[in-house]
Backbone as CSV, one residue per row, in Angstrom:
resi,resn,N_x,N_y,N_z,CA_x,CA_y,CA_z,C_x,C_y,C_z
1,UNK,48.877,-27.061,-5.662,48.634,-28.410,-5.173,49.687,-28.816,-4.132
2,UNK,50.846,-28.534,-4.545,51.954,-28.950,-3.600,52.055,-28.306,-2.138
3,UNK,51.135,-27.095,-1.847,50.743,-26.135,-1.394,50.374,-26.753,-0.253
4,UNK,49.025,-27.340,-1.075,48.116,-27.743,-0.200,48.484,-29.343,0.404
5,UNK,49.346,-30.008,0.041,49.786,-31.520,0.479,51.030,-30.945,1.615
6,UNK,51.561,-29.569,1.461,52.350,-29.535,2.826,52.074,-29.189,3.626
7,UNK,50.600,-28.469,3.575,49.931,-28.006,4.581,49.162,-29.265,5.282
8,UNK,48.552,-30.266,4.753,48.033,-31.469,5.307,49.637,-32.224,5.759
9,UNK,50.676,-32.144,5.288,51.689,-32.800,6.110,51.876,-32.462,7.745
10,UNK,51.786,-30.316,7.216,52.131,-30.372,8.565,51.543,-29.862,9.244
11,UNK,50.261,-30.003,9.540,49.386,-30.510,10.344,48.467,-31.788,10.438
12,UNK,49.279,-32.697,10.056,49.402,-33.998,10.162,48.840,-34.615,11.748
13,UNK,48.958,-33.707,12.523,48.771,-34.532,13.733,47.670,-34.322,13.880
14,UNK,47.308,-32.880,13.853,45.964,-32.280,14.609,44.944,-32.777,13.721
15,UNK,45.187,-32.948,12.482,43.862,-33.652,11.598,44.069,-34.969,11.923
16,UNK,44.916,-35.844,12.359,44.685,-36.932,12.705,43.931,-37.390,14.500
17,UNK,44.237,-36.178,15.231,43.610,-36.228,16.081,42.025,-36.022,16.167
18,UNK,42.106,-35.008,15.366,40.360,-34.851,14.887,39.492,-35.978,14.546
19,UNK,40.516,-36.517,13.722,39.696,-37.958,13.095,39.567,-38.835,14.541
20,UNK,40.208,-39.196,14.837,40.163,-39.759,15.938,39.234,-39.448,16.747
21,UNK,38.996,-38.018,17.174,38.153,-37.359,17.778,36.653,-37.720,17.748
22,UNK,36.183,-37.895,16.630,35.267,-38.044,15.649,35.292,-39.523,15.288
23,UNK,35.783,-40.065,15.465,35.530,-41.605,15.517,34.934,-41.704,16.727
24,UNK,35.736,-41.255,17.685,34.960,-41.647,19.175,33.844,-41.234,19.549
25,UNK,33.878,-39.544,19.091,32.094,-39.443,19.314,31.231,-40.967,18.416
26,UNK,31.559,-41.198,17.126,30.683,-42.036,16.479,30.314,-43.755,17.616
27,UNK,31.579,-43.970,18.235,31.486,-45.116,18.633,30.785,-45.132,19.807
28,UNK,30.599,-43.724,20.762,30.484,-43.690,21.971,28.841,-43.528,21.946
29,UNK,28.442,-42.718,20.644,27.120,-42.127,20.326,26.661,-43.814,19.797
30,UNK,26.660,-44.881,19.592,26.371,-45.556,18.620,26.227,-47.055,19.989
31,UNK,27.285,-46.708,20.831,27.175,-47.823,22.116,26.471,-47.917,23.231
32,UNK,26.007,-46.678,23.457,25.574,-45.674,24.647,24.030,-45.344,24.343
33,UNK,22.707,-45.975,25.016,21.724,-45.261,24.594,21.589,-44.244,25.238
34,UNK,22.204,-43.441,25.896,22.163,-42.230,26.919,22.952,-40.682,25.880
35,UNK,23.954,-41.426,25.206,25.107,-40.337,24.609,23.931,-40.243,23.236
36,UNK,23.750,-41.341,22.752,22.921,-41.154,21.937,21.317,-40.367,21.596
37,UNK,20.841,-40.887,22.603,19.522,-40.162,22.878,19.717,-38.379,23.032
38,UNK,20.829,-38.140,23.652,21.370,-36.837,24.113,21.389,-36.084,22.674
39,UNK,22.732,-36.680,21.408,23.001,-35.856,20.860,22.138,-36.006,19.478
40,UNK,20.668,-36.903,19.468,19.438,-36.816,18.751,18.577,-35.731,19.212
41,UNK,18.622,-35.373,20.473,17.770,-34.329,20.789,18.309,-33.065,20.595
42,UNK,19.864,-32.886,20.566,20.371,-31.951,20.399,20.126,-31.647,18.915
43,UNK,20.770,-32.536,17.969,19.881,-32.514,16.739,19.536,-31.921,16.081
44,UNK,18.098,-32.507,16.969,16.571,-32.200,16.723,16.219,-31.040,17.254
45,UNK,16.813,-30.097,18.083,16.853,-29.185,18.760,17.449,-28.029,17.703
46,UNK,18.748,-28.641,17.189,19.412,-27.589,16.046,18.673,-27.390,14.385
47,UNK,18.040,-28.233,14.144,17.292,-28.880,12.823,15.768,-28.039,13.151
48,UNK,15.346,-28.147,14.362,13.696,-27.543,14.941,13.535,-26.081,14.598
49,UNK,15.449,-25.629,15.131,15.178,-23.759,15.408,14.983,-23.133,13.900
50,UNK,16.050,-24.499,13.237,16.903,-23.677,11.870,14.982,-23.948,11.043
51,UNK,14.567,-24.898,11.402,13.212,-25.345,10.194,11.933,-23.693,10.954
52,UNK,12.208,-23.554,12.348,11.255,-22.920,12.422,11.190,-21.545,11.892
53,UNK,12.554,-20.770,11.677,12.920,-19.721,11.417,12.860,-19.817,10.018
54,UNK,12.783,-21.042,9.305,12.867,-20.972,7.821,11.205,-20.909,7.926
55,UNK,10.121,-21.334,8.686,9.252,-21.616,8.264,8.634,-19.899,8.890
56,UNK,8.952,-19.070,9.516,8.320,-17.827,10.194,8.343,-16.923,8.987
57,UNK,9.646,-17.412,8.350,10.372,-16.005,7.188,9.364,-16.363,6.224
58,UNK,8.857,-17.650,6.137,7.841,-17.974,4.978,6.742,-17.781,5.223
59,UNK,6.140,-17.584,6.300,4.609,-16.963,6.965,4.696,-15.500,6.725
60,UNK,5.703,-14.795,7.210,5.639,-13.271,7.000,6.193,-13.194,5.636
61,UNK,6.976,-13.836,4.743,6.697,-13.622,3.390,5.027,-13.673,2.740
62,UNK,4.380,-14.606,3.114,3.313,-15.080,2.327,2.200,-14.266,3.390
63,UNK,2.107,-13.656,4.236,1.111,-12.833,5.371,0.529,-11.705,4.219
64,UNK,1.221,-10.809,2.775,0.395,-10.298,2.169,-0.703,-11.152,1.500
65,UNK,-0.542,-12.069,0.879,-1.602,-12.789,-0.027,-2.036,-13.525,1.037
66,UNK,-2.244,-14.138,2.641,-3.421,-14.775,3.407,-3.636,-13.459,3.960
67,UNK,-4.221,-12.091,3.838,-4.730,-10.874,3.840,-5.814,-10.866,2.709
68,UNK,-4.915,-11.233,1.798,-5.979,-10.588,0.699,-6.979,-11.498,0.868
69,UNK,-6.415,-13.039,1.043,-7.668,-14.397,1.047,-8.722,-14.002,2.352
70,UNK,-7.990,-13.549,3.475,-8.730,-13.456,4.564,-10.258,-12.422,4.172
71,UNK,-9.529,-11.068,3.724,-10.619,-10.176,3.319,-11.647,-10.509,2.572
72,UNK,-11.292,-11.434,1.213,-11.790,-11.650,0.255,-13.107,-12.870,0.686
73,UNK,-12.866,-13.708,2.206,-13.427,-14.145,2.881,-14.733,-13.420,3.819
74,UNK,-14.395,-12.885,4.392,-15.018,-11.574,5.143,-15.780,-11.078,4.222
75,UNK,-15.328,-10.496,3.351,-16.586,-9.585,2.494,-17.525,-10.635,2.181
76,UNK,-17.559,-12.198,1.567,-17.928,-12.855,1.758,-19.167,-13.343,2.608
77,UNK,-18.686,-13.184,3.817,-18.764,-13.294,5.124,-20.136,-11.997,5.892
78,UNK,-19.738,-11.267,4.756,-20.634,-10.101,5.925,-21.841,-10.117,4.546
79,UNK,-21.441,-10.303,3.214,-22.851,-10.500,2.563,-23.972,-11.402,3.106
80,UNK,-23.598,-12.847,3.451,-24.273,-13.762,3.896,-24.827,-13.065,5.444
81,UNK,-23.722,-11.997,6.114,-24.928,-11.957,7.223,-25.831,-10.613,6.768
82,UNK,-25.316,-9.794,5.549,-26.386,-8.988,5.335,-27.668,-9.199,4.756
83,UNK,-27.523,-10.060,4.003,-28.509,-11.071,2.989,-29.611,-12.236,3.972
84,UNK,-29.020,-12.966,4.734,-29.240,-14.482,5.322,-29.013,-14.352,6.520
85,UNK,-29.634,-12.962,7.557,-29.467,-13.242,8.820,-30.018,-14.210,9.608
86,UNK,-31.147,-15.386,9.001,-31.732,-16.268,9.804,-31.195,-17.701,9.307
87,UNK,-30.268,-17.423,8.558,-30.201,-19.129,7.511,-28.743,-19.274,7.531
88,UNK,-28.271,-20.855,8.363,-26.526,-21.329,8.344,-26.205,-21.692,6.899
89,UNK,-25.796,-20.962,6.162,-25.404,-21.644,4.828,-23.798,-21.842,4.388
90,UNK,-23.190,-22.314,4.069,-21.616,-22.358,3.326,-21.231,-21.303,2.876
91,UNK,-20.732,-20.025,3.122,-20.502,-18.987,2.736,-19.304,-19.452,1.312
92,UNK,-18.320,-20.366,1.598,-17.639,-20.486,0.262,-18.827,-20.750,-1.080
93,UNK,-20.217,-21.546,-0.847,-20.739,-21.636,-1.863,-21.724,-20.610,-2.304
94,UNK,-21.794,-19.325,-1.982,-22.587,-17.696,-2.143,-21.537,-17.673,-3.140
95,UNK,-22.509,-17.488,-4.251,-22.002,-16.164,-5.237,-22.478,-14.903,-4.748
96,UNK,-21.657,-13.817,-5.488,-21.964,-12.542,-5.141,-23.399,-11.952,-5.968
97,UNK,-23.953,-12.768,-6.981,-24.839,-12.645,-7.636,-26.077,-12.996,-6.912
98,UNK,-25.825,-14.284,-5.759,-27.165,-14.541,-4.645,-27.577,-13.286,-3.605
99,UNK,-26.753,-11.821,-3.460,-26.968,-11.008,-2.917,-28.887,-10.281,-3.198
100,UNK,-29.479,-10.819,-2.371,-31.270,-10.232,-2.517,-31.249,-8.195,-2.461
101,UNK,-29.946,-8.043,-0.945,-30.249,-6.622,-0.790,-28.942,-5.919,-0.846
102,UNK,-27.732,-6.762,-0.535,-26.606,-6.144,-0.095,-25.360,-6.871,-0.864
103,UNK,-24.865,-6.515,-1.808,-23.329,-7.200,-2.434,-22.247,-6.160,-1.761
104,UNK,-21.343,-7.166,-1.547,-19.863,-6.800,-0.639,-18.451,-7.014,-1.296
105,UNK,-17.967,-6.019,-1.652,-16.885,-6.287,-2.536,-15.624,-5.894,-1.643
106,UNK,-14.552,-6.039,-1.689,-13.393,-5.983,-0.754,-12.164,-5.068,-1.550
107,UNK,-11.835,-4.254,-1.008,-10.720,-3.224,-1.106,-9.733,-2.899,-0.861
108,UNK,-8.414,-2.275,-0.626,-7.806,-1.727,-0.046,-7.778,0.017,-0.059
109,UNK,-7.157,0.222,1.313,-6.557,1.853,1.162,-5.847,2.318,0.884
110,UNK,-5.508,2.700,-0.364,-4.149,3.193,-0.450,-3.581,4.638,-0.274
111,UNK,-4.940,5.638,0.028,-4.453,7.077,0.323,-5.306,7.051,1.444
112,UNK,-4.840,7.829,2.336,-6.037,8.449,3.497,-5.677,9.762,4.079
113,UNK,-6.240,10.368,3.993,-6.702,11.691,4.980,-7.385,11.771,6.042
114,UNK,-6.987,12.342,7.001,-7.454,12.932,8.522,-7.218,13.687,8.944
115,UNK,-6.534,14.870,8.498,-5.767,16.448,9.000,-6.483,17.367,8.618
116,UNK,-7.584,17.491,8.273,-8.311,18.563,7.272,-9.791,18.456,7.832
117,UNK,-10.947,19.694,7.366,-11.804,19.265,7.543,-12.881,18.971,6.658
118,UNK,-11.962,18.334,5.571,-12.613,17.365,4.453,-12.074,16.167,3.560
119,UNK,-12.026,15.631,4.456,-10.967,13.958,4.445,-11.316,13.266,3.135
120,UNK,-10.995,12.406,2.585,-10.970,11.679,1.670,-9.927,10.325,1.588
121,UNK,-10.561,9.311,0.719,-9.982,8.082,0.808,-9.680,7.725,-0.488
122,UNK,-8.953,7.227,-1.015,-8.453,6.391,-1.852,-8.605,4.917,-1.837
123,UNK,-9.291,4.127,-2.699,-8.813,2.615,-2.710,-8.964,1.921,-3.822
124,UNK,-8.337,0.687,-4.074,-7.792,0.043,-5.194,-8.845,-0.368,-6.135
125,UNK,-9.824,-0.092,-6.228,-11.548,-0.685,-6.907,-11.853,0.263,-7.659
126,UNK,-12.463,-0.186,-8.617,-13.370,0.630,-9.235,-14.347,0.413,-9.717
127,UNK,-14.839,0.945,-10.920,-16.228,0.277,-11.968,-15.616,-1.489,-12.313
128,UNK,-14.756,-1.377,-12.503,-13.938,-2.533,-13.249,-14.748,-3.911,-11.966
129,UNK,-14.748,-3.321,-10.850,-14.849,-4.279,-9.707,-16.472,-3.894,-9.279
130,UNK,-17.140,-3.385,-9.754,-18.776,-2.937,-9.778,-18.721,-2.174,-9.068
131,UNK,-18.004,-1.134,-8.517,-17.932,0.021,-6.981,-18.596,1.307,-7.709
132,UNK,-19.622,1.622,-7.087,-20.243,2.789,-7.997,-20.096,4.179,-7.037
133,UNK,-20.942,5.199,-7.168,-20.824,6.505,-6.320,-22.164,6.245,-5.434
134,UNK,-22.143,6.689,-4.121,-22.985,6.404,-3.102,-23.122,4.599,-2.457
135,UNK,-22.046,4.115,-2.569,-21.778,3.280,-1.951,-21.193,2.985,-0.384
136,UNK,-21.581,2.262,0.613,-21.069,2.443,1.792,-19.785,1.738,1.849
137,UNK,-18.950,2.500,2.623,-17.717,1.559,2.738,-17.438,1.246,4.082
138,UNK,-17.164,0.178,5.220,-17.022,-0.240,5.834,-15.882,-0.666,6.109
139,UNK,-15.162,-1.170,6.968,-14.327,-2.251,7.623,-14.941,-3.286,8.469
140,UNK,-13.897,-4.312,9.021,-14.416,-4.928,10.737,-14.642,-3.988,11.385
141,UNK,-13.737,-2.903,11.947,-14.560,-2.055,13.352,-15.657,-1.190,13.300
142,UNK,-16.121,-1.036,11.895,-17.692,-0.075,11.320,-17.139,0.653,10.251
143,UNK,-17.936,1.762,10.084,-18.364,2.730,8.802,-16.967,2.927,8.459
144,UNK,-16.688,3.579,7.413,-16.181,4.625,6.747,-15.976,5.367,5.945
145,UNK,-16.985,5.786,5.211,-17.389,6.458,4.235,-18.283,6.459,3.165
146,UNK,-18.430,6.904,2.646,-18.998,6.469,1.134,-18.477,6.812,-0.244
147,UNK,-18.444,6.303,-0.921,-18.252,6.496,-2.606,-18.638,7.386,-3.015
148,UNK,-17.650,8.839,-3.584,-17.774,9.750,-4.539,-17.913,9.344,-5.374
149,UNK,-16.518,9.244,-6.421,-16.027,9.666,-7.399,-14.923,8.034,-8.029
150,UNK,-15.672,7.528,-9.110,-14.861,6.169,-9.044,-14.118,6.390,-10.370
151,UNK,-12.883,5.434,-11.117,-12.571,5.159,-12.002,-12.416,4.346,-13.008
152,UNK,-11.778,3.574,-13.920,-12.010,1.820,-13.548,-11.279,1.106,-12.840
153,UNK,-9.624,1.670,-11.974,-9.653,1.034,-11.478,-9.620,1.127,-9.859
154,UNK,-10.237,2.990,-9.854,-10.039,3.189,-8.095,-10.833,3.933,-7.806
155,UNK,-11.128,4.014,-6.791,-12.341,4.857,-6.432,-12.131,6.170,-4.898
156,UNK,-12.405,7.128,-5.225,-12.343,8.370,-3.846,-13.189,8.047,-3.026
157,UNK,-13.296,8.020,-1.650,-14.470,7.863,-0.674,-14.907,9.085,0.031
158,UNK,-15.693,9.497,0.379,-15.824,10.810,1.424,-15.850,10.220,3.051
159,UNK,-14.983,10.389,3.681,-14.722,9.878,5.113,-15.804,10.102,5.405
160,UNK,-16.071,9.598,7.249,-16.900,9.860,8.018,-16.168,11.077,8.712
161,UNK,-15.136,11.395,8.373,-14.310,12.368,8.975,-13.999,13.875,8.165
162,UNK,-15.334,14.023,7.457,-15.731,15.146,6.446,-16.893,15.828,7.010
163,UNK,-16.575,17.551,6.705,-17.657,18.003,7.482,-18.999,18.285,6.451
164,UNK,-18.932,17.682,5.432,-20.165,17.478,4.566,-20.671,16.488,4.358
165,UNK,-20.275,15.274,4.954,-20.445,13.609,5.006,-21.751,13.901,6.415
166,UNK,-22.909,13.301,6.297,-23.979,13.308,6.602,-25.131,11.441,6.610
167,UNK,-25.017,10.918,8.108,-24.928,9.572,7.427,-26.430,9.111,8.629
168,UNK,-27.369,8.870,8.349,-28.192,8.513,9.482,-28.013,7.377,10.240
169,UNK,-28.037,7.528,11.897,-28.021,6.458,12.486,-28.636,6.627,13.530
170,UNK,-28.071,5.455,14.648,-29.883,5.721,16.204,-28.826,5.213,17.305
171,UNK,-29.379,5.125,18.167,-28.756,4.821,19.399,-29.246,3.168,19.851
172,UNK,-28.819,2.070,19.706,-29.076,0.879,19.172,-29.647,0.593,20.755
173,UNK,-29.686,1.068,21.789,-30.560,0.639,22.926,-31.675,1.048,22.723
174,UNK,-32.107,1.989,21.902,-33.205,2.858,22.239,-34.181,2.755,20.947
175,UNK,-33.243,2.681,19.776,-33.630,3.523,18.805,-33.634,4.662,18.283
176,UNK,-33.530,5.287,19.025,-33.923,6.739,18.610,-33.066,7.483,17.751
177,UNK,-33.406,7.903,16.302,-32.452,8.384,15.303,-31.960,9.696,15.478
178,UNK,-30.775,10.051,14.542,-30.127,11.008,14.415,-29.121,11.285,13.125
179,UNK,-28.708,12.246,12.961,-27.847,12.084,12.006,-26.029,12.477,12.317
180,UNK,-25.616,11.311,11.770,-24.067,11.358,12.514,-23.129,12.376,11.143
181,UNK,-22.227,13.492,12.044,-21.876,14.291,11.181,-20.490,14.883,12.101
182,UNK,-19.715,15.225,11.819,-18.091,15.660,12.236,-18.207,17.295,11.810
183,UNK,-17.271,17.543,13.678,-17.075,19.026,13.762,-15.919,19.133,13.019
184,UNK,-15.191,18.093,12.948,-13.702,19.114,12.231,-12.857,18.803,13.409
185,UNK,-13.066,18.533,14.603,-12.013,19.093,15.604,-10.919,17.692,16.036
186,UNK,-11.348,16.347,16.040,-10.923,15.442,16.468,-11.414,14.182,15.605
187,UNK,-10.146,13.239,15.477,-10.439,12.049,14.817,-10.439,11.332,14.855
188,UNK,-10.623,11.158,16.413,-11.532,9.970,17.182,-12.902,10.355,17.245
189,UNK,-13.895,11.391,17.264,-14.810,11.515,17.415,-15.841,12.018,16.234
190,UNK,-17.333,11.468,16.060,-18.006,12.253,15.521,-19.327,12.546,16.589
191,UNK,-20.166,13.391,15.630,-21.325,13.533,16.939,-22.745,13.395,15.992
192,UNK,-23.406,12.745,16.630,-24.962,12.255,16.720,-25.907,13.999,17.271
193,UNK,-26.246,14.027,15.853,-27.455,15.963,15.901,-28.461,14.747,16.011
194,UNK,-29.484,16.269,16.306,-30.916,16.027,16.373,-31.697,14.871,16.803
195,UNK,-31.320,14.481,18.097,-31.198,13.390,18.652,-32.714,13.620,19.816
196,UNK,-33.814,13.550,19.659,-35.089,13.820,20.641,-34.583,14.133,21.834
197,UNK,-34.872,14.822,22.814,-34.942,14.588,24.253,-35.441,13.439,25.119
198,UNK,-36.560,12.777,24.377,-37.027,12.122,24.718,-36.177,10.374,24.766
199,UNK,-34.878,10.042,24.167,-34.135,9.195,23.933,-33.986,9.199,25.203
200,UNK,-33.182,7.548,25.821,-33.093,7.261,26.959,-31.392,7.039,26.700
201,UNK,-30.268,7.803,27.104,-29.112,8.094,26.796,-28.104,7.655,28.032
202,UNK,-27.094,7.163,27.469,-25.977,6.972,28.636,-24.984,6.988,28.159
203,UNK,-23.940,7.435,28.967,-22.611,7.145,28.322,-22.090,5.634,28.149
204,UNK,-21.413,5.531,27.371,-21.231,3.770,26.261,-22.121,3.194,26.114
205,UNK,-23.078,3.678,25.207,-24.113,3.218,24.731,-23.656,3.149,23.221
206,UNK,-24.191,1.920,22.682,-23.381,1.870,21.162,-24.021,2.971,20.344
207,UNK,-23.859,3.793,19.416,-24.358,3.780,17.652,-23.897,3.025,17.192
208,UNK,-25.201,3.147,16.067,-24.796,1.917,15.045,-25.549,2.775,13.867
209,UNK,-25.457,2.066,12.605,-26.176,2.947,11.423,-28.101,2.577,11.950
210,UNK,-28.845,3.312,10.849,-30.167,3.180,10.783,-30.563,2.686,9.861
211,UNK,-32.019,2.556,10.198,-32.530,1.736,9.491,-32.807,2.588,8.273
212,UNK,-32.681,4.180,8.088,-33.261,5.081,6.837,-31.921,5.166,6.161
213,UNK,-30.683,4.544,6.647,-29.773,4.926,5.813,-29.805,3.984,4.426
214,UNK,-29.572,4.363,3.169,-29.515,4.130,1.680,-27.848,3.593,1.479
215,UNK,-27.102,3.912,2.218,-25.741,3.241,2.259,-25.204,2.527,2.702
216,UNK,-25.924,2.062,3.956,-25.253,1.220,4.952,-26.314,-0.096,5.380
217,UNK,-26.224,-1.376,5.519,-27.089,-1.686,6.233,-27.474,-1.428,7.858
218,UNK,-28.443,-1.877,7.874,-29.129,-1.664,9.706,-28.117,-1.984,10.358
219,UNK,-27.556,-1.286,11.940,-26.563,-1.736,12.880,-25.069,-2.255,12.626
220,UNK,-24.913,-1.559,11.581,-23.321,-1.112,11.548,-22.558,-0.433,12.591
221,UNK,-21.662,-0.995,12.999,-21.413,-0.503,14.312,-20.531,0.817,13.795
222,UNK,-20.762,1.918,14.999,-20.131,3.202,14.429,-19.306,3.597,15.516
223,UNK,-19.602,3.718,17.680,-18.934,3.980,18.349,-19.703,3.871,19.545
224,UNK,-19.221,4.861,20.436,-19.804,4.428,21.932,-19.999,6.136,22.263
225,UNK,-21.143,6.491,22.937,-21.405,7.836,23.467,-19.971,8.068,24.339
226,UNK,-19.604,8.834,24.142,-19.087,9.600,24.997,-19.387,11.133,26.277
227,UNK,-19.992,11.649,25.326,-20.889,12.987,26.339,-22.104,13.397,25.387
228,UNK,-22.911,13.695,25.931,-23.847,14.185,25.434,-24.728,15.833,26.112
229,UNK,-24.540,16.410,25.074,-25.006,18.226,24.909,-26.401,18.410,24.843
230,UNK,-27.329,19.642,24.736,-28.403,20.069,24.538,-28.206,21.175,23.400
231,UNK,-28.320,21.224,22.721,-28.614,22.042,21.425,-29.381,23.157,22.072
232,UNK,-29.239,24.265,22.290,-29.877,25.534,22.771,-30.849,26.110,21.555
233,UNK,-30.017,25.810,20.705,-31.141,26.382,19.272,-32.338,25.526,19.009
234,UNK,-31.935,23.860,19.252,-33.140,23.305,18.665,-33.824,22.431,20.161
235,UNK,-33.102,22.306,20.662,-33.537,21.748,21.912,-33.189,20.079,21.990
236,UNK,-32.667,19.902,20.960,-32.436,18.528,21.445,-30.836,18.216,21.596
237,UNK,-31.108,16.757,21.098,-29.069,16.097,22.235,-28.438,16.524,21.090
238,UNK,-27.403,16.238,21.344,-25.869,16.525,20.651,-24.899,15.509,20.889
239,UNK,-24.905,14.385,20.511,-23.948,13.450,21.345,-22.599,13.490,20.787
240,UNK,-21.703,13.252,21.623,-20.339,13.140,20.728,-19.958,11.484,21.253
241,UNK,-19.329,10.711,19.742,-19.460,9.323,19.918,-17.846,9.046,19.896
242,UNK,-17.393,8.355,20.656,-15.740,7.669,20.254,-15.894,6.898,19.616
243,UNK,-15.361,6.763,18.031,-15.397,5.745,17.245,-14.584,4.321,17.364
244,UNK,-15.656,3.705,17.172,-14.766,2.318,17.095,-13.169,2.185,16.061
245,UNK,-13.554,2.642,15.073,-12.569,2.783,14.543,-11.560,3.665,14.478
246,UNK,-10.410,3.385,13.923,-8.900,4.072,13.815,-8.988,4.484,12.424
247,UNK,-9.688,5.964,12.350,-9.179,6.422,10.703,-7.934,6.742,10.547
248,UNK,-7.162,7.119,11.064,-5.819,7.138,11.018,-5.098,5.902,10.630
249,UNK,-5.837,4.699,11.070,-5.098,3.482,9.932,-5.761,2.655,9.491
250,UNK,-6.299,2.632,8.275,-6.591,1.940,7.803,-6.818,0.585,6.341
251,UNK,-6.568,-0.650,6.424,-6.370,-1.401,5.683,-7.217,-1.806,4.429
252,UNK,-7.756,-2.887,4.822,-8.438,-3.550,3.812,-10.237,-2.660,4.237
253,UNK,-11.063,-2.086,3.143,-12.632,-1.825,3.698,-13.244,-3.243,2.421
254,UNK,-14.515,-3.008,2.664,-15.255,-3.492,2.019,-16.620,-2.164,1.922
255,UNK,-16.760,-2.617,0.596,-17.841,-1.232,-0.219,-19.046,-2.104,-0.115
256,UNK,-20.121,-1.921,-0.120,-21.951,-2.056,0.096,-22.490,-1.725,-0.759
257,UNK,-22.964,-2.559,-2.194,-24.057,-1.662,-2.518,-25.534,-2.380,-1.954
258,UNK,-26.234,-1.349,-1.468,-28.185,-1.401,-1.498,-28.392,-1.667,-2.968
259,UNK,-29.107,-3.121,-2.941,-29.960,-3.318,-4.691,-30.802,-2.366,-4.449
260,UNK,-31.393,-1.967,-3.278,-33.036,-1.530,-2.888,-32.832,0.063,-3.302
261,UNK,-31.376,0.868,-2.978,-31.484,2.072,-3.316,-32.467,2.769,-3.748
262,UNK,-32.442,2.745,-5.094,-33.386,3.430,-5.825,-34.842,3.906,-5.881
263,UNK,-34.915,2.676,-5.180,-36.352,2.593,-5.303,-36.750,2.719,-3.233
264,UNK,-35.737,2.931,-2.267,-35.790,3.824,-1.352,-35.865,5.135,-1.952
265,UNK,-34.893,5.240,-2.431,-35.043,6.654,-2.829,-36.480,7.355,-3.228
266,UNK,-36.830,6.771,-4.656,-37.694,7.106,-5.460,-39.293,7.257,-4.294
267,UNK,-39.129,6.621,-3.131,-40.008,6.243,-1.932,-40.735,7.523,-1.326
268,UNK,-38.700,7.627,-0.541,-38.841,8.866,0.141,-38.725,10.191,-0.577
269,UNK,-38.529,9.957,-1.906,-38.984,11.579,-2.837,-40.515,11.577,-3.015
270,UNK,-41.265,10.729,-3.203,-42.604,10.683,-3.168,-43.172,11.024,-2.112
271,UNK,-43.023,10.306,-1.086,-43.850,11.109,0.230,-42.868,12.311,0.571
272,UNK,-41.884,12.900,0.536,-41.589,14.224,0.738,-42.562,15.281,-0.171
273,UNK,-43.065,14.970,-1.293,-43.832,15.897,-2.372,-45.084,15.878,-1.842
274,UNK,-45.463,14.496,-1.454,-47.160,14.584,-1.124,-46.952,15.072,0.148
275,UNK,-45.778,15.222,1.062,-45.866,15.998,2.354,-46.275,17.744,1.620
């Protein structure tokens, strides 16, 4: 204590000058609407940076959970346009139970493959979350796979970036179908077989899924032509498509099931027999 009372003795002056110091800002700031206005904005200037930086650290703290809300929106979001493409309705008030053809459940990725030429996905869903096997899985930029192999609480996907993944789609100017399937060689690209001659073809022309696919709904966007081949064996195109999407990164999908499946199915096994 005695310590500290000789240290305020002897610097006795300079803390008394301070005070002083500091009186005068108060009197000069308090007489002056000019000094004043000045060191309110300054302030407000020091109070603005310190609140905004407190408030950024709290956006990118809280940026995982408005992800999950965002997705959980979206899947939402893409039932009502798979279901209700002609009708404006409140998407917050859709249950997932009002789904007529298409329920949309929302995911994450937590494993992915693209180095191989039989890719596979990982994500956080399972039975627990209704995700069954032969389900389409999607993102925003289009396809990506479908549902193997589920658990209760995760499920394997077979990429579009598998050379046994086999997914029908058309050339959305034209129509004209094909089936989209990967060489193995690149993972930006897949390619559109058995594509007629008769198709009216250009380069950046979209794919999108078809209308015979059992996994996907109609016009899922998939990529843009890039070149297109002649098949010497069968005579028709060969297109190779740049995908819209980045399998190399990917976040949140959303899984598809068709109510109608089955009974597509059960359809086209019938007229294949009476063929």
């Amino acid at each position: 204590m005695q310590h500290i009372i000789y240290l305020f003795i002897k610097n006795s002056h300079r803390l008394l000058f301070l005070l002083l110091l500091g009186i005068s800002f108060v009197l000069i700031i308090k007489s002056h609407s000019y000094h004043r206005s000045k060191y309110i904005n300054s302030a407000n200037s020091i109070t603005g940076s310190f609140y905004e930086k407190v408030n950024s650290a709290e956006e990118y703290l809280s940026l995982k959970e408005k992800n999950a809300i965002l997705a959980e929106e979206n899947a939402r979001l893409k039932q009502l346009l798979f279901n209700k493409k002609d009708t404006l309705l409140n998407f917050k008030n859709i249950s997932y139970n009002d789904a007529e053809f298409f329920s949309v459940t929302k995911a994450k990725v937590i494993k992915n493959t693209f180095n191989t030429r039989q890719n596979y996905l990982t994500i956080n869903a399972g039975t627990k979350n209704n995700v069954k096997e032969n389900m389409g899985v999607i993102n925003e930029r289009g396809i990506v796979g479908v549902v193997e192999h589920t658990s209760n609480k995760y499920a394997t996907i077979i990429s579009i970036l598998n050379i046994n993944q086999k997914i029908n789609a058309k050339i959305k100017n034209s129509d004209h179908f094909g089936t989209l399937t990967w060489d193995g060689t690149n993972a930006g690209y897949v390619q559109l077989v058995d594509v007629p001659r008769l198709a009216s073809i250009k380069k950046g022309d979209s794919i999108v899924t078809g209308s015979e696919s059992v996994f996907f709904p109609e016009n899922i966007p998939i990529g843009k032509i890039d070149k297109v081949f002649i098949d010497k064996k069968t005579n028709y195109y060969t297109i190779n498509v740049r995908l819209f999407n980045d399998m190399t990164a990917l976040g949140y999908v959303y899984i598809i099931e068709n109510k109608n499946k089955e009974e597509q199915e059960s359809l086209d096994k019938e007229t294949t027999i009476t063929k």
